[in-house]
C-alpha positions in Angstrom: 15.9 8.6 29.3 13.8 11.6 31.7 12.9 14.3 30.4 15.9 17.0 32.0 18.5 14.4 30.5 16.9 15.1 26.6 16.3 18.4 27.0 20.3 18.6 28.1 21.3 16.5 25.5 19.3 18.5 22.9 21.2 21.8 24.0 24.7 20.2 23.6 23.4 18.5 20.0 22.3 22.5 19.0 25.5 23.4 20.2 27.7 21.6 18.8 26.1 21.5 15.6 24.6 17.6 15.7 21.6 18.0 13.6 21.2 14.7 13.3 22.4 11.0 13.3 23.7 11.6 10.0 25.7 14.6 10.7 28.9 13.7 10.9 30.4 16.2 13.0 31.5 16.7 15.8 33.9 13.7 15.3 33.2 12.4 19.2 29.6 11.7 18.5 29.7 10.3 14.9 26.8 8.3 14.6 24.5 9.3 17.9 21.1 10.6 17.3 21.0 14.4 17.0 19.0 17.5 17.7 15.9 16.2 14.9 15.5 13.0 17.1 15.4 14.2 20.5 13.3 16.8 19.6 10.9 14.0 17.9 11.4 12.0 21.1 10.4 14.7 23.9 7.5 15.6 21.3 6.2 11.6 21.6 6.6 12.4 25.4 4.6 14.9 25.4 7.3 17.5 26.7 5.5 20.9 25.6 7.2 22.6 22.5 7.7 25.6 25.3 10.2 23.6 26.9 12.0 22.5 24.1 12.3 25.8 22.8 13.1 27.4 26.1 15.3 24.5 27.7 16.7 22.8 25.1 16.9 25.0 22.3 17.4 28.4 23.4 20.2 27.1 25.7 22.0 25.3 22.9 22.3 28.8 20.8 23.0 30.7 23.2 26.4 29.0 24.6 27.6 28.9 20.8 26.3 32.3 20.4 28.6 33.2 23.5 31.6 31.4 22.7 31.6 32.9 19.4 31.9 36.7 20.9 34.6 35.7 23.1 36.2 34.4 20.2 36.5 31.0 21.2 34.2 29.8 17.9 34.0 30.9 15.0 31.7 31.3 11.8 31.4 27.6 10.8 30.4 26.7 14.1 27.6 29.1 14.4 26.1 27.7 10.7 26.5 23.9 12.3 24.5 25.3 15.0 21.9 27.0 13.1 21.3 23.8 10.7 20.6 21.7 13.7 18.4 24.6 15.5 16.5 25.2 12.6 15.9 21.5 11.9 14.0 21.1 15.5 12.0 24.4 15.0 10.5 22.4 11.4 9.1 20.3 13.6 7.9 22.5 16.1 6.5 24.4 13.5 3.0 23.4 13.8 2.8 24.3 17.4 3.6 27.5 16.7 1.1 27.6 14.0 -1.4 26.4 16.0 -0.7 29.1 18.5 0.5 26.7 21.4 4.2 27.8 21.4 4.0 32.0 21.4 6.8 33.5 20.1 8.3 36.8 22.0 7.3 39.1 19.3 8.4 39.7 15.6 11.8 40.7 14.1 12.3 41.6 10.1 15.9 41.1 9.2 17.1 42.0 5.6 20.5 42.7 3.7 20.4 46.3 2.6 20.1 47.5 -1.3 23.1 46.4 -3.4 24.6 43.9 -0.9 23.6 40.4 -2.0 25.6 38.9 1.7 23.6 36.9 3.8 25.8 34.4 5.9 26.3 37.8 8.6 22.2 38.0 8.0 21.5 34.0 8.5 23.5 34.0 11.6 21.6 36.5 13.1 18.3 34.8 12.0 19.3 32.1 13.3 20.3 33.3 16.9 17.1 35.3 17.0 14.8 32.9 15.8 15.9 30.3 18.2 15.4 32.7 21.0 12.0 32.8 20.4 10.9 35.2 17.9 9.0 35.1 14.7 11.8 36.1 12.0 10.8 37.5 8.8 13.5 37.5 6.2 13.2 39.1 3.7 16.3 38.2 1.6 19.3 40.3 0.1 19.4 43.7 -1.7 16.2 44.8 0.2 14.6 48.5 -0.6 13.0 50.3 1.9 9.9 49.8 0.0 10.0 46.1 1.1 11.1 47.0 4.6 8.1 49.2 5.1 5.8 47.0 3.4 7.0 44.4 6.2 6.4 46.6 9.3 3.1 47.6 7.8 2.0 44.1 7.9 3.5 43.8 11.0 3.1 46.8 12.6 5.0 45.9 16.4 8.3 44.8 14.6 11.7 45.4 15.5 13.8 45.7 12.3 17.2 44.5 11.3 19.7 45.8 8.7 22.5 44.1 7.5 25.7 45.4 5.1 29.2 43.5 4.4 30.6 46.2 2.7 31.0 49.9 2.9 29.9 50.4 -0.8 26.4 48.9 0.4 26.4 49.8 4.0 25.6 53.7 2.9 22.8 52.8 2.0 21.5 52.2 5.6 21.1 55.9 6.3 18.6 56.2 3.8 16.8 53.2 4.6 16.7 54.1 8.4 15.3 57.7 7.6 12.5 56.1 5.4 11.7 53.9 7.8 11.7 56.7 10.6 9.6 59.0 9.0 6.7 56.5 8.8 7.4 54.3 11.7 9.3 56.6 14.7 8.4 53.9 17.4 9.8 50.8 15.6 13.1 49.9 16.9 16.1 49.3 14.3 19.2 47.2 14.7 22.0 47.3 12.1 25.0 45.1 11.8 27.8 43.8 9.2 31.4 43.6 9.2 31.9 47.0 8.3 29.1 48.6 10.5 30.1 50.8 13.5 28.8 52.2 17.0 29.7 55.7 16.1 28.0 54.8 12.7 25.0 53.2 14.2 24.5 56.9 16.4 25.1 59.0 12.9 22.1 57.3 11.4 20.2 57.4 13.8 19.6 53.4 14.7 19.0 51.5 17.7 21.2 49.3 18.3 25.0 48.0 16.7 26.5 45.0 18.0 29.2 42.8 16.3 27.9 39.6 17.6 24.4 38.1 16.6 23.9 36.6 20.4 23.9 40.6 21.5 21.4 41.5 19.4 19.1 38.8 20.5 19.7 39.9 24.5 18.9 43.7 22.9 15.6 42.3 21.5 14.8 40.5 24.7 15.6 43.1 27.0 12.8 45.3 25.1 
């Protein structure tokens, strides 16, 4: 099989969740390799982990991504999607470590103090990450301690901030203001079911978007 024929056959297996032979969904190609073995496969070809990540990949996410803000999938697909994605970049891993695969810069995405939510959070991760930045999670019920103790060790961070309900999402104000008053450059991007534009302008954010493949094109557009 060449080497445009994988890398299309590793987009569909990304978007249609295939992670591998053993997944069993989707139902029409129960028991075909998945995303894990093509990946392996254009790695033992010597395809450069750019390519992979920028044809295969990137591609895969972005069509489910799509489909899920025109409504056409929905929340179950996007976690298929994000198991197979995330099971390629393990073994592209060392490449980025090694610094031959260079990621577009670095995004810190956490669930704000009090919410202890993350399947909004993980999507976006997920989307962003296999876009081709360097995600740091940093987990549920996140201070702003520990998201300024993040940007200080990454200094040229875009941030995210996630909330699923209004009881926690207050406390995204507060979190944005701390973070402005020591880092004014650093972009923020906040998100969560209950999460507003008009809300996004009161605090003083960046960016709002409903759908995680939005707030990847914000991040890439910067």
């Amino acid at each position: 099989m060449q080497k445009e024929e994988l890398l299309q056959k590793l987009s569909v297996c990304v978007e249609k969740g295939k992670a591998d032979q053993a997944t069993p969904t989707p139902p029409d190609m129960k028991g075909m390799i998945g995303a894990s073995e093509i990946t392996q496969q254009l790695l033992d070809l010597e395809v450069s982990p750019d390519d992979i990540l920028s044809k295969g990949l990137i591609p895969g996410m972005k069509r489910i991504g799509d489909l899920y803000g025109e409504g056409k999938a929905f929340v179950p697909h996007l976690l298929l999607a994000a198991r197979a994605m995330n099971g390629c970049l393990a073994l592209l891993k060392p490449y980025f470590d090694a610094g031959d695969l260079e990621r577009k810069g670095t995004f810190i995405i956490g669930t704000v103090k009090g919410d202890l939510h993350d399947i909004g959070k993980n999507l976006v991760k997920a989307i962003i990450e296999g876009s081709g930045w360097e995600v740091i999670d940093l987990g549920t019920d996140v201070s702003s301690d520990k998201f300024i103790k993040a940007i200080e060790e990454n200094p040229n961070a875009a941030v995210g901030l996630s909330a699923l309900i209004t009881t926690t999402m207050v406390n995204m104000e507060s979190i944005v203001s701390d973070i402005r008053s020591r880092f004014p450059e650093n972009k923020i991007l906040i998100g969560g079911a209950p999460v507003t534009l008009e809300y996004c302008d009161k605090i003083g954010a960046d960016f709002f978007s409903l759908y995680p493949q939005e707030a990847s094109e914000y991040l890439d557009s910067l």
